[in-house]
N, C-alpha and C positions, 0 to 999 in steps of 0.2 A: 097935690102936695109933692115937693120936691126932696128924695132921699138922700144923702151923703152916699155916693161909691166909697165908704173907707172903711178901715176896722173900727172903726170909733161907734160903727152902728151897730150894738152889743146885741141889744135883744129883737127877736122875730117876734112879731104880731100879724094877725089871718091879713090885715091891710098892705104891709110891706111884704110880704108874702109874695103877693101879687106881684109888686117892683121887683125885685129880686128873682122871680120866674121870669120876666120880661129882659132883663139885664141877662142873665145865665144863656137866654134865647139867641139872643145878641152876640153871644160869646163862641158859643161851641153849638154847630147844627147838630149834633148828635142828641144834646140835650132838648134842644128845639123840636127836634121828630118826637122824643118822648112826650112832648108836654101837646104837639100838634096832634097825637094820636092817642092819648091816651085824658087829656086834658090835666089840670094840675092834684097833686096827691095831696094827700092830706095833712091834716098840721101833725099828727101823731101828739097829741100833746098828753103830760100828764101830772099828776101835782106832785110839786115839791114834797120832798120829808120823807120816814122812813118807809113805810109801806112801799113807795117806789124804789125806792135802791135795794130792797128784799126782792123785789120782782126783778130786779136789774140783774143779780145778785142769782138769783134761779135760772135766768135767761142764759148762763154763760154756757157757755159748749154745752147746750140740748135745743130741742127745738123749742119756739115759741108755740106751738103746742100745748106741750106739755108742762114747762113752765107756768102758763096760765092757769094748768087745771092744780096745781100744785098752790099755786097764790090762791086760787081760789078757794081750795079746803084751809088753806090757812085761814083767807078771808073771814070763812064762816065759821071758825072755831075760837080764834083771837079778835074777840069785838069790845072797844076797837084796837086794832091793829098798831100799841106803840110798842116803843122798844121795851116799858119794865113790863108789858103783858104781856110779850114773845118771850121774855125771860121766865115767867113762870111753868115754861113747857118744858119737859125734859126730854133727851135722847129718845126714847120710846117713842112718845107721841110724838115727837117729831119725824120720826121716821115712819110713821102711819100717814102722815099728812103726804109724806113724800119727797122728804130733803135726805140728800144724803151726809153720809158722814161730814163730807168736807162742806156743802152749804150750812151743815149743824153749826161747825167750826167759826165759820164766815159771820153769816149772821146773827150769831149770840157776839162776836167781837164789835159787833156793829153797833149791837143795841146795848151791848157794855160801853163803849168808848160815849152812846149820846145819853148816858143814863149817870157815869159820872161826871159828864161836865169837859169830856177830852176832847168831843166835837161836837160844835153848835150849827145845824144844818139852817136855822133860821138867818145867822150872821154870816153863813158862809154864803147864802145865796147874794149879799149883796158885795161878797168880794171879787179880785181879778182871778181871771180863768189860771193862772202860775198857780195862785193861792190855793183854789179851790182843788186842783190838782194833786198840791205838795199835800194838802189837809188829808183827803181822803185816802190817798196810796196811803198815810200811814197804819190805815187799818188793814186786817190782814184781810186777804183775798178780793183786795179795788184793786186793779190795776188800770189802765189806759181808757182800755175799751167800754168796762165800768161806769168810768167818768165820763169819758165822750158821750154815752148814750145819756145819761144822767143832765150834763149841759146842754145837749140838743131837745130832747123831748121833755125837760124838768123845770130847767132852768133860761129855755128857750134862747140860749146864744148863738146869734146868724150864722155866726163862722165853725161852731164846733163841726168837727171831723172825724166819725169814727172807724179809720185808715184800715183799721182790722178787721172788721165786721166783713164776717164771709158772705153775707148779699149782697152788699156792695162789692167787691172785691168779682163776686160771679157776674154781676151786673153790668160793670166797667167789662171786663172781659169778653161780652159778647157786644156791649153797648160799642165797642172801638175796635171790635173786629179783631181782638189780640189771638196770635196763637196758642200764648198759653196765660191761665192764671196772673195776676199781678203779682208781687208781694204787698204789704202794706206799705213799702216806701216807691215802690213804684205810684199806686193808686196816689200817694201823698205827693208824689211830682206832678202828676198831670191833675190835680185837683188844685194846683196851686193858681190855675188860668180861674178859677173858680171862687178865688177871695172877693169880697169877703161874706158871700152867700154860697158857703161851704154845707150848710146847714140846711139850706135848700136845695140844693144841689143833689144831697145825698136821700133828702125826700124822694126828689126825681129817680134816682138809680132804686132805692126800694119800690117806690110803686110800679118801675118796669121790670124788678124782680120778679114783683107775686106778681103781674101779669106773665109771666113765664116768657119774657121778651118778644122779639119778632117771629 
C-alpha cells in the first residue's frame, strides 16, 4: 500500500505507523539510530472522551507517575467515569483522591462545559485540528500542550506536535547533540523536516526518553 507524504494524511493507524517510521528514517539519521537501536515505540494510544483529558489534565507539570496513581483512585471511585459523575464529588474528596486545588478547578470546568452542551467531544473529534484547538483552550486550564497530547494519543493525528512537552524537548537535546535545552520554538523548527509524521516522530523522541538515551 502506497501513503500520501502530505498533511492530508490525518490520522495514525499501527499500519502507517510503520510507513511513517520508514519515511522519518529517510529523513534524519538521528531518528534512524533511535528506531535501529531501540526498534519502533509504541502507538501510546488512548480513547477518546473524558476520562482521557482528566488524565491529560492531571498529567500537566507532575510526573506520569503520579498522575496515573491519582487517575487511578479516581478510576476506582467514579464508575463510570463521566463528567455528571465527577460532578457529584466535592472539594474534600477530591482532594483525598489527590487533585489539587487548581486540577479541582480544571476539571469540574471540564465536566461542566460537556455536561451543558458548551463542548461536544464526540463532534469535536471529527473536526479540523484549528477547530479542535480554538474548542477546548476555551475551557479553563487546556492550553497547547493539553491539546497536542489529547490529538496525538486520542485522537491519533500523524502530524500533532507537542513542542512543549519536557521529554521531548530533553530528548531532542541530547538526540542532536545540543548544548543547551531547546525552547519549544526551537524543537518546533527542526521538527518541521519531520511533517507530516510529527506524531511519530515524537513517539521516537519518547521511547528514547524512558530508555534514558545513549
Amino acid at each position: 500500500m502506497i501513503f500520501k507524504q502530505t498533511a492530508e494524511l490525518q490520522l495514525l493507524t499501527k499500519e502507517n505507523l510503520t510507513h511513517g517510521l520508514m519515511v522519518l528514517a529517510t529523513q534524519d539519521s538521528d531518528l534512524a539510530r533511535i528506531l535501529e537501536i531501540l526498534g519502533p515505540p509504541p502507538m501510546w494510544e488512548r480513547e477518546a472522551g473524558f476520562p482521557t483529558l482528566v488524565r491529560i489534565i492531571l498529567e500537566q507539570q507532575v510526573s506520569l507517575a503520579a498522575a496515573k496513581a491519582v487517575f487511578s483512585r479516581l478510576y476506582g471511585v467514579v464508575v463510570p467515569l463521566t463528567p455528571e459523575n465527577f460532578l457529584t464529588l466535592d472539594d474534600i474528596e477530591l482532594k483525598k483522591i489527590g487533585f489539587s486545588r487548581q486540577k479541582i478547578l480544571y476539571c469540574r470546568g471540564l465536566a461542566d462545559a460537556i455536561t451543558s452542551g458548551q463542548l461536544d467531544l464526540n463532534k469535536l473529534a471529527k473536526m479540523d485540528e484549528a477547530t479542535i484547538r480554538t474548542e477546548l483552550k476555551r475551557i479553563k486550564g487546556i492550553g497547547d500542550w493539553t491539546v497536542d497530547i489529547y490529538l496525538l494519543m486520542a485522537l491519533q493525528h500523524a502530524d500533532a506536535f507537542p513542542k512543549s512537552d519536557l521529554g521531548l524537548l530533553i530528548a531532542a537535546q541530547k538526540l542532536k547533540g545540543l548544548t543547551t535545552r531547546p525552547t519549544p520554538a526551537q524543537l518546533e523548527a527542526i521538527a518541521q523536516n519531520w511533517r507530516p509524521w510529527r506524531a511519530v516522530a515524537a513517539r521516537l523522541l519518547w521511547h528514547y526518553y524512558l530508555s534514558k538515551g545513549d
